[in-house]
ZAZAVO-721351 format. One line per field, with one value per atom (N, C-alpha, C): residue number from 0; x, y, z. Coordinates in steps of 0.05 Angstrom, whole numbers, padded with zeros to 5 digits. Example, Ala and Ser with C-alpha at 12.3 -4.5 7.8 and 13.67 -1.06 7.14 Angstrom:
! residues 2
i 0 0 0 1 1 1
c1 00264 00246 00264 00257 00273 00258
c2 -00114 -00090 -00066 -00045 -00021 00001
c3 00156 00156 00156 00142 00143 00157
***
This chain:
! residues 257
i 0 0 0 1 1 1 2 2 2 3 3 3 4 4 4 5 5 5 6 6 6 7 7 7 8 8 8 9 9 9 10 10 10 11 11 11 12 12 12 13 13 13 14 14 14 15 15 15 16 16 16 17 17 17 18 18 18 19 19 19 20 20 20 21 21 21 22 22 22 23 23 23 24 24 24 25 25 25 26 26 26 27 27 27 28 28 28 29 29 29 30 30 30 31 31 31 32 32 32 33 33 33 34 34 34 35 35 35 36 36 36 37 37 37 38 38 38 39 39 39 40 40 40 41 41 41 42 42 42 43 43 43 44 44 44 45 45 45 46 46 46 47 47 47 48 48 48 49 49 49 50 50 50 51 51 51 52 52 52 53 53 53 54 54 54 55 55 55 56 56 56 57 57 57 58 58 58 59 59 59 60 60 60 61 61 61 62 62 62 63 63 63 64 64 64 65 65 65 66 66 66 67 67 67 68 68 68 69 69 69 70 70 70 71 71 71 72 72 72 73 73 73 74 74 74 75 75 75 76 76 76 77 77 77 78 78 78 79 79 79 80 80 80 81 81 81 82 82 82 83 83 83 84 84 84 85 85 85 86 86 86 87 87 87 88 88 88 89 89 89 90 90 90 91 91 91 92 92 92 93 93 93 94 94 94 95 95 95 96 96 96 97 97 97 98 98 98 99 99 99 100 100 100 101 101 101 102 102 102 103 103 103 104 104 104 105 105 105 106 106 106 107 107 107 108 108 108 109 109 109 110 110 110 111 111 111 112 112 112 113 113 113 114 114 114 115 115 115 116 116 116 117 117 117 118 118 118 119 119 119 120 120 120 121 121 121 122 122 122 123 123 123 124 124 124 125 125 125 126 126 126 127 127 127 128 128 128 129 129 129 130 130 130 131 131 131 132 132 132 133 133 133 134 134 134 135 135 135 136 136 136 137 137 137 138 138 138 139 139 139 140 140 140 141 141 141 142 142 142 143 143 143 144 144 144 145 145 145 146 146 146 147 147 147 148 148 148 149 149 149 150 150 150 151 151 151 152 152 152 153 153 153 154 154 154 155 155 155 156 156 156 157 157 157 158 158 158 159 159 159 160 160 160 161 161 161 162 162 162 163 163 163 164 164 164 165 165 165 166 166 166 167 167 167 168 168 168 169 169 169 170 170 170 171 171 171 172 172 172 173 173 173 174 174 174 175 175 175 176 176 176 177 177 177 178 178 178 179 179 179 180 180 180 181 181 181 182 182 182 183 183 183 184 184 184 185 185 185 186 186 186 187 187 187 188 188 188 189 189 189 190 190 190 191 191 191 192 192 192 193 193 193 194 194 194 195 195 195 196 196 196 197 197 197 198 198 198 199 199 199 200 200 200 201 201 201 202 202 202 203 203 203 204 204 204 205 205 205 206 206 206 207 207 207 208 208 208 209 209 209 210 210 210 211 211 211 212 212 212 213 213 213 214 214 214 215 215 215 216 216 216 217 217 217 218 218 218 219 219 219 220 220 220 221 221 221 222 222 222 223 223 223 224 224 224 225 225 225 226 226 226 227 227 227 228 228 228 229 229 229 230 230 230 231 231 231 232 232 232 233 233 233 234 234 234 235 235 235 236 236 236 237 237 237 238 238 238 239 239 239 240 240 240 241 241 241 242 242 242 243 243 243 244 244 244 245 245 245 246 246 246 247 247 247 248 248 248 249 249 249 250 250 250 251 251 251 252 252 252 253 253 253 254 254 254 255 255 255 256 256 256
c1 02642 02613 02597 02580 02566 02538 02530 02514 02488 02466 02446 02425 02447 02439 02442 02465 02477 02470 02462 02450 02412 02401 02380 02370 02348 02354 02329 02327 02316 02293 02289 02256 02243 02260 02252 02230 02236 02236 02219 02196 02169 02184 02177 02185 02174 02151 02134 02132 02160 02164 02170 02164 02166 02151 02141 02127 02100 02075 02062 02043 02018 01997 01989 01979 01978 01957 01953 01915 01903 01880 01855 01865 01871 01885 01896 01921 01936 01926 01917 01904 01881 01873 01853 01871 01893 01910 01923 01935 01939 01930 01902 01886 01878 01873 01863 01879 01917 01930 01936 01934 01941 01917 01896 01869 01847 01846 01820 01829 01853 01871 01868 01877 01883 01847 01837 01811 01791 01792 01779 01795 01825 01830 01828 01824 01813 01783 01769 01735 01746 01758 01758 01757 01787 01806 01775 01768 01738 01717 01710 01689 01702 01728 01740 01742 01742 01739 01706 01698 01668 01661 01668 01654 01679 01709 01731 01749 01762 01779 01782 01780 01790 01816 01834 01866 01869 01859 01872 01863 01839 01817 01838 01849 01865 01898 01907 01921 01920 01899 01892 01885 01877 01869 01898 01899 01937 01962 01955 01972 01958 01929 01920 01928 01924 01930 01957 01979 02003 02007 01993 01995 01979 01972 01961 01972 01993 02015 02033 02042 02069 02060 02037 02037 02033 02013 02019 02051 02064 02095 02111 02110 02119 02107 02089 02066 02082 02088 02100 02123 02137 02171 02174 02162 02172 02158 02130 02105 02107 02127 02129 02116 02086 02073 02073 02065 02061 02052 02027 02003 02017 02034 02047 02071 02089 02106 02097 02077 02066 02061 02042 02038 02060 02080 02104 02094 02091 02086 02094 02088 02100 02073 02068 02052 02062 02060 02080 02052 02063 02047 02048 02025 02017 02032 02048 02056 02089 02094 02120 02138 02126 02133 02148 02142 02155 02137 02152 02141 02110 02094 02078 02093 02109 02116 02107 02102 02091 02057 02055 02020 02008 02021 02011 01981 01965 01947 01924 01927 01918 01921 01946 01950 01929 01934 01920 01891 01876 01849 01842 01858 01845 01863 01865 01869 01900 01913 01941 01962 01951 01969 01962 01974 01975 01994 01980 02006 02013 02039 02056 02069 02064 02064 02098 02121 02144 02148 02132 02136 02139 02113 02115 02127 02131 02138 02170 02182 02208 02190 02205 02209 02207 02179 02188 02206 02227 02242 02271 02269 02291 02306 02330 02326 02320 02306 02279 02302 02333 02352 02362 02358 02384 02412 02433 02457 02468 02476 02496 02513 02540 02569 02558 02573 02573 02603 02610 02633 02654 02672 02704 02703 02709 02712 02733 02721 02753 02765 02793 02810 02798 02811 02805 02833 02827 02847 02863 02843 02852 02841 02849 02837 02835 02846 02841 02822 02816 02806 02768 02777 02744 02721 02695 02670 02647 02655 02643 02625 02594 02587 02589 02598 02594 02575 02554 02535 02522 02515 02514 02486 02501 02482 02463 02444 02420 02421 02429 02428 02407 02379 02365 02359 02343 02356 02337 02316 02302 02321 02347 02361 02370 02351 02343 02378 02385 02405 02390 02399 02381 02401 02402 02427 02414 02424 02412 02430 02413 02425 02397 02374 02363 02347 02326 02316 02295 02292 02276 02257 02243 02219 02213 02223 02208 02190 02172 02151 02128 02106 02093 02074 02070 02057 02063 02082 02100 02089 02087 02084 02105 02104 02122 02103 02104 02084 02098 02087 02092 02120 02114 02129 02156 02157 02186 02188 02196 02191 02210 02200 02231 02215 02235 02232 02220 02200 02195 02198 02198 02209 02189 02168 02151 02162 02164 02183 02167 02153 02143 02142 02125 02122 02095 02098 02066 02079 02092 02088 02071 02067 02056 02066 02089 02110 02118 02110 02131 02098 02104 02085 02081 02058 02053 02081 02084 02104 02127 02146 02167 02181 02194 02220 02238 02252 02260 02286 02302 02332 02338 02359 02368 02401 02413 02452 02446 02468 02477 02499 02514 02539 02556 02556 02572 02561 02529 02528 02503 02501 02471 02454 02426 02409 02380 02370 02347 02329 02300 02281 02254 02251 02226 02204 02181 02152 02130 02147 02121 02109 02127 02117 02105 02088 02079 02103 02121 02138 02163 02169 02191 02217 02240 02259 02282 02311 02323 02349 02377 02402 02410 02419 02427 02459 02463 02482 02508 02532 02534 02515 02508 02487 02466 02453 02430 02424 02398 02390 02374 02383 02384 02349 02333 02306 02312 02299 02301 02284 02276 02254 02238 02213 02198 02193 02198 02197 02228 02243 02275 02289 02298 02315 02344 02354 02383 02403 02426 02452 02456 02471 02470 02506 02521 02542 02542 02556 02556 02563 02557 02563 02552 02520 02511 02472 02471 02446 02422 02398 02373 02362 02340 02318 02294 02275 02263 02230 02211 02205 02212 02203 02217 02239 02236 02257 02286 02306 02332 02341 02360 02380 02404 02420 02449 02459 02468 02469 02505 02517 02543 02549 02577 02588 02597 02596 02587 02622 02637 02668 02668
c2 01359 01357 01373 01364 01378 01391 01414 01431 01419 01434 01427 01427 01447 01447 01426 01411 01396 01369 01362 01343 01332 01342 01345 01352 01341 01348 01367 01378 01397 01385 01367 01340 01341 01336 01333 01351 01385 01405 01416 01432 01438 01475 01479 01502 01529 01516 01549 01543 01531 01527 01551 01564 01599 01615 01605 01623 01634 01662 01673 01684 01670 01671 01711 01719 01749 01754 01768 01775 01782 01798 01807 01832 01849 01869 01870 01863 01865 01852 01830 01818 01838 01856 01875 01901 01911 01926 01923 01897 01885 01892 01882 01884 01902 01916 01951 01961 01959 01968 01955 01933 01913 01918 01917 01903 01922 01939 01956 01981 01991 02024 02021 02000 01993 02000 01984 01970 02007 02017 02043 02061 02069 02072 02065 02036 02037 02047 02048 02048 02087 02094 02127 02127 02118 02120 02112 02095 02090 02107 02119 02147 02171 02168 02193 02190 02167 02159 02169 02164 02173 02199 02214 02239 02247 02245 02263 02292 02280 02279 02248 02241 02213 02199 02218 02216 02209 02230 02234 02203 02197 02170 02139 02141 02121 02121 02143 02145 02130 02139 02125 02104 02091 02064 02051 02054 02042 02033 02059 02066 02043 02047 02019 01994 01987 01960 01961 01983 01976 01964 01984 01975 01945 01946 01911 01882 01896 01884 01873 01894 01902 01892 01885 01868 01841 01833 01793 01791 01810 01794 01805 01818 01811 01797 01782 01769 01742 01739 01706 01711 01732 01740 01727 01744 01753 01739 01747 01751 01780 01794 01825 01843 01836 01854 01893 01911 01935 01936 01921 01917 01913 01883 01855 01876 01892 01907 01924 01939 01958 01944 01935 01912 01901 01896 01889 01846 01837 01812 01808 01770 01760 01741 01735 01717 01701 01667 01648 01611 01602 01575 01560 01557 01545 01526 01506 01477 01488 01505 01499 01523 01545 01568 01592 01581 01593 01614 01629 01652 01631 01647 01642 01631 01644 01643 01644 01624 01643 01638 01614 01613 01626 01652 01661 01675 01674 01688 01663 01637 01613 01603 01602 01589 01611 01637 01654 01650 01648 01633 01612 01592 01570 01564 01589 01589 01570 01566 01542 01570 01609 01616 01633 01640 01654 01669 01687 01713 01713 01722 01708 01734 01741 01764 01775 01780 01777 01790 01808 01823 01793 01781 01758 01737 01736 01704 01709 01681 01682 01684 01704 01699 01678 01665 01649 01633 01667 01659 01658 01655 01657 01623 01618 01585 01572 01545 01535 01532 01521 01510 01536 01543 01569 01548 01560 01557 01553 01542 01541 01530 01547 01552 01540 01510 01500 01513 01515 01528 01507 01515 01495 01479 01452 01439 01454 01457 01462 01432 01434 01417 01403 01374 01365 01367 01368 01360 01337 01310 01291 01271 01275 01266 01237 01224 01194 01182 01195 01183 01187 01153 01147 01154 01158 01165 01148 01126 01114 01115 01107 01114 01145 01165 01196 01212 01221 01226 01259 01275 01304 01313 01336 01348 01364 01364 01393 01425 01445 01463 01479 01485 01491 01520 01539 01575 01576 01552 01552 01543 01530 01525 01491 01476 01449 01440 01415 01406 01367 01361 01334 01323 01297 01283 01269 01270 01260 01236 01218 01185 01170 01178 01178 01195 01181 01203 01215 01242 01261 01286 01284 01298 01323 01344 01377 01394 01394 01412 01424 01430 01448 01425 01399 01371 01361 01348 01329 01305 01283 01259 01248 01229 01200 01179 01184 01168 01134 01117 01087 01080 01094 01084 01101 01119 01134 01142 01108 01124 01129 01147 01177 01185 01193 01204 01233 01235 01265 01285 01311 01329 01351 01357 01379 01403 01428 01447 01466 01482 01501 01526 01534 01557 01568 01587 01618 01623 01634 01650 01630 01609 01592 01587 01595 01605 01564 01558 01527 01511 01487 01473 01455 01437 01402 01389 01380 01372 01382 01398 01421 01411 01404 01389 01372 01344 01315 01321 01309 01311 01278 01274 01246 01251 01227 01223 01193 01185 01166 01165 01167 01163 01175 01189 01216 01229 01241 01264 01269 01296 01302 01316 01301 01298 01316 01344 01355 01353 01351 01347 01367 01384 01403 01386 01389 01372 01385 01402 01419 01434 01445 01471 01489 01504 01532 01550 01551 01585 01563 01548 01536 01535 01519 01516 01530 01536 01557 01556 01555 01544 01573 01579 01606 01605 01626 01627 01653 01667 01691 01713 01727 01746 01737 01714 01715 01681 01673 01650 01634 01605 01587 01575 01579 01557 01528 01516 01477 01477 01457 01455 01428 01432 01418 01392 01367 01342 01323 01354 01344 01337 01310 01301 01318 01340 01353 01348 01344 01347 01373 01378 01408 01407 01422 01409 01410 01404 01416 01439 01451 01474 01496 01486 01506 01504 01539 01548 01535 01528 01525 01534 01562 01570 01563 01554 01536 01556 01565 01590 01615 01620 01644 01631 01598 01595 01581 01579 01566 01543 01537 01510 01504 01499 01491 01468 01454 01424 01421 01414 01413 01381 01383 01367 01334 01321 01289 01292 01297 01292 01314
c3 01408 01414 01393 01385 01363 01373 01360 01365 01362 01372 01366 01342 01321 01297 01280 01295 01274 01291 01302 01321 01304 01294 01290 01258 01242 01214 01214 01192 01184 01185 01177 01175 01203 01221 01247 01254 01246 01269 01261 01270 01275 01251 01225 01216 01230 01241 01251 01283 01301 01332 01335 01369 01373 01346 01344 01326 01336 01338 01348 01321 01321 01294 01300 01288 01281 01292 01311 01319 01307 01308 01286 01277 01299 01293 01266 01275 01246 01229 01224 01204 01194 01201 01189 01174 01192 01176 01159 01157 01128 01117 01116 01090 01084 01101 01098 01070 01084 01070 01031 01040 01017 00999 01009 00994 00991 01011 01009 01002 01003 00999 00968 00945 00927 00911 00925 00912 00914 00930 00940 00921 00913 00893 00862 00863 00833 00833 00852 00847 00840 00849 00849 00814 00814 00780 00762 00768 00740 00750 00773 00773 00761 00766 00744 00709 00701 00683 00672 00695 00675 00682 00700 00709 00690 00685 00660 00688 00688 00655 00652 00629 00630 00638 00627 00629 00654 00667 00698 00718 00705 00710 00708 00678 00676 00681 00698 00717 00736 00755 00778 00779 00767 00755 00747 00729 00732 00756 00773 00804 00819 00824 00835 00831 00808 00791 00798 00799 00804 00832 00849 00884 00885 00877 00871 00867 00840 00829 00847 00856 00876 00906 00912 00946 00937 00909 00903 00905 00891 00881 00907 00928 00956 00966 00969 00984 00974 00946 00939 00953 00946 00950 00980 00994 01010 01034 01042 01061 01070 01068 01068 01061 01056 01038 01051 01038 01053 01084 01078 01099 01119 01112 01135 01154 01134 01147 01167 01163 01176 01201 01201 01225 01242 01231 01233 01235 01219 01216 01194 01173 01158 01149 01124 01109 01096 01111 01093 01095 01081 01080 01106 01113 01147 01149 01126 01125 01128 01112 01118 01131 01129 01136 01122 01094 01070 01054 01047 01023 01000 00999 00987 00952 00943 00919 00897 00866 00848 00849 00859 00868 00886 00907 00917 00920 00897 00899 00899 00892 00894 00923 00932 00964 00982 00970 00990 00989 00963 00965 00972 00980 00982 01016 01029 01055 01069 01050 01057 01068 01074 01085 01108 01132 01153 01147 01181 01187 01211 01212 01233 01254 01272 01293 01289 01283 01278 01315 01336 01353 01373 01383 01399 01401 01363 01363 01346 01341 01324 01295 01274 01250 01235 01214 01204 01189 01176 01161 01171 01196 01217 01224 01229 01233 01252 01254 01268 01294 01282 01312 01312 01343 01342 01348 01335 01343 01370 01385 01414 01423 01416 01418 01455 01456 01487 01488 01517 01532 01529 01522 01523 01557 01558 01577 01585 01624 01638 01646 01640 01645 01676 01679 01691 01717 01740 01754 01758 01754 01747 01717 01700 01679 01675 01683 01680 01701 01728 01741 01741 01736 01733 01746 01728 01737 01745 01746 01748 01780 01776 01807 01811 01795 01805 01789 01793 01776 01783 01763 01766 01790 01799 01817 01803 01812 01799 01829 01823 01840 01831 01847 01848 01856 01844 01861 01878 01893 01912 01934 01930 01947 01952 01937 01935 01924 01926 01910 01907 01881 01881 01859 01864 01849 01822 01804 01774 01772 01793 01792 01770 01759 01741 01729 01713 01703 01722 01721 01740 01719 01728 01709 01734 01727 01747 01730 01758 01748 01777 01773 01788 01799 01784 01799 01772 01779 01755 01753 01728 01725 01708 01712 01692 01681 01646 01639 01639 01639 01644 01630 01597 01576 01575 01602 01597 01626 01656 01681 01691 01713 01723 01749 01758 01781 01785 01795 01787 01820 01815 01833 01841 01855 01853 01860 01842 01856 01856 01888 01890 01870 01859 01843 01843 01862 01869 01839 01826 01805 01781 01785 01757 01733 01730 01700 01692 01723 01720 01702 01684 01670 01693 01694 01716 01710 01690 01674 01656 01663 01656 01639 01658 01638 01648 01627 01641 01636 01660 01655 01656 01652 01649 01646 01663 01664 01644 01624 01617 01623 01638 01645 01640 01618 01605 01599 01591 01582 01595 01607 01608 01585 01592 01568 01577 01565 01563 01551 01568 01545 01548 01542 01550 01540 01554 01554 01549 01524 01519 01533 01551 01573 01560 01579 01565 01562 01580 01581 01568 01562 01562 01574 01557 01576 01564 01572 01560 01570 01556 01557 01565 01590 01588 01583 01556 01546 01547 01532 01545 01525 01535 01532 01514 01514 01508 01528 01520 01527 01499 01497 01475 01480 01462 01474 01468 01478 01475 01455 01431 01425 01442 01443 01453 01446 01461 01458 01446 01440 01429 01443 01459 01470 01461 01481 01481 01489 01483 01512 01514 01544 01554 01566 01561 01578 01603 01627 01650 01654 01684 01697 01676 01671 01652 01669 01663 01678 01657 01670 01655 01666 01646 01656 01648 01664 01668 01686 01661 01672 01685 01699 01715 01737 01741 01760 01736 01750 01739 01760 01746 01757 01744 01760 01743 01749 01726 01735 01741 01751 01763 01755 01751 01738 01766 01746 01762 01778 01771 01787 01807
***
């Protein structure tokens, strides 16, 4: 069975998905650091220049121009600039999610770059699919005998159990649009974490198939010690006897035999 990395091409997938834009905040400390520390130092280095010693004048003037130097060519490098670190964020091109590189000081004027929260959101330079190692099939008790007509359960931690004899769309007031129809499931949630429209499950006969709908909190392969995100709108397989968290609530889908 192949992963979801390898299921999906690089073309497909949204480069800046889980990703969290930088507030004002940091976007001001940035620049503080990058742009105005530099620039307030050279204005010093040329008043020393004229009030003298001179020397000492074109020192400081130099050191600026250097700190100057040294955040464009992390800023292409990297998005790492002084500023960005401090903050703890990243500055990469809105399109693709990459290092500014050697036009950086062009992309940055003519606005083709953002900054990217590294605290809220995933890393843009992180990869868009996470990896997920599915669990080795347990042996079957009877391996030849057919499935046909046996189709997986959904166990619900509200207590619900509902059979995925098609497709079923859960959510907080679920719909099925015309051009893709399913059965949908309203599943109580006071906490609000659940979307109208969450997320669609679907049986083809052998494999179950995930699809998050663009939830707000999304949906989530729980794995051992961590949990896998779906990307949004990506038709997935999931294997069986595997948890989905699904906002603050879960479900585990149990195997059709």
């Amino acid at each position: 069975m192949t992963s979801m990395q390898d299921s999906l091409r690089l073309a497909d997938v949204d480069p800046l998905v889980f990703t969290e834009r930088a507030r004002a905040g940091q976007i001001v400390g940035a620049v503080a650091l990058d742009v105005i520390m530099p620039l307030a130092v050279l204005a010093a280095g040329i008043v020393v220049i004229v009030a003298g010693p001179p020397a000492l004048g074109w020192l400081v003037v130099v050191a600026a121009i250097a700190l100057l130097a040294v955040a464009v060519w992390l800023l292409g490098r990297t998005g790492r600039t002084l500023g960005a670190a401090t903050v703890d964020a990243r500055i990469v091109r809105r399109t693709t999610g990459a290092a500014a590189g050697g036009s950086a000081l062009w992309a940055l004027a003519s606005g083709k770059l953002a900054m990217f929260d590294l605290r809220r959101g995933r890393d843009p330079f992180a990869p868009a699919i996470a990896a997920f190692a599915f669990p080795e099939a347990a042996p079957s008790a009877a391996p030849g005998r057919a499935r046909r007509g046996m189709v997986p359960t959904l166990l619900l931690d509200s207590g619900e159990r509902l059979t995925l004899d098609t497709a079923l769309v859960l959510g907080r007031d679920p719909s099925a649009p015309a051009d893709a129809p399913a059965e949908v499931y309203r599943w109580a949630d006071m906490s609000r974490t659940l979307s109208k429209s969450h997320v669609r499950l679907e049986w083809d006969g052998r494999q179950v198939w995930v699809t998050d709908l663009g939830s707000t909190n999304g949906t989530f392969v729980r794995g051992a010690g961590a949990s896998t995100p779906l990307l949004p709108h990506q038709r997935t397989p999931v294997p069986t006897d595997v948890v989905l968290e699904i906002g603050d609530r879960t479900l585990t889908v149990r195997d059709a035999a």
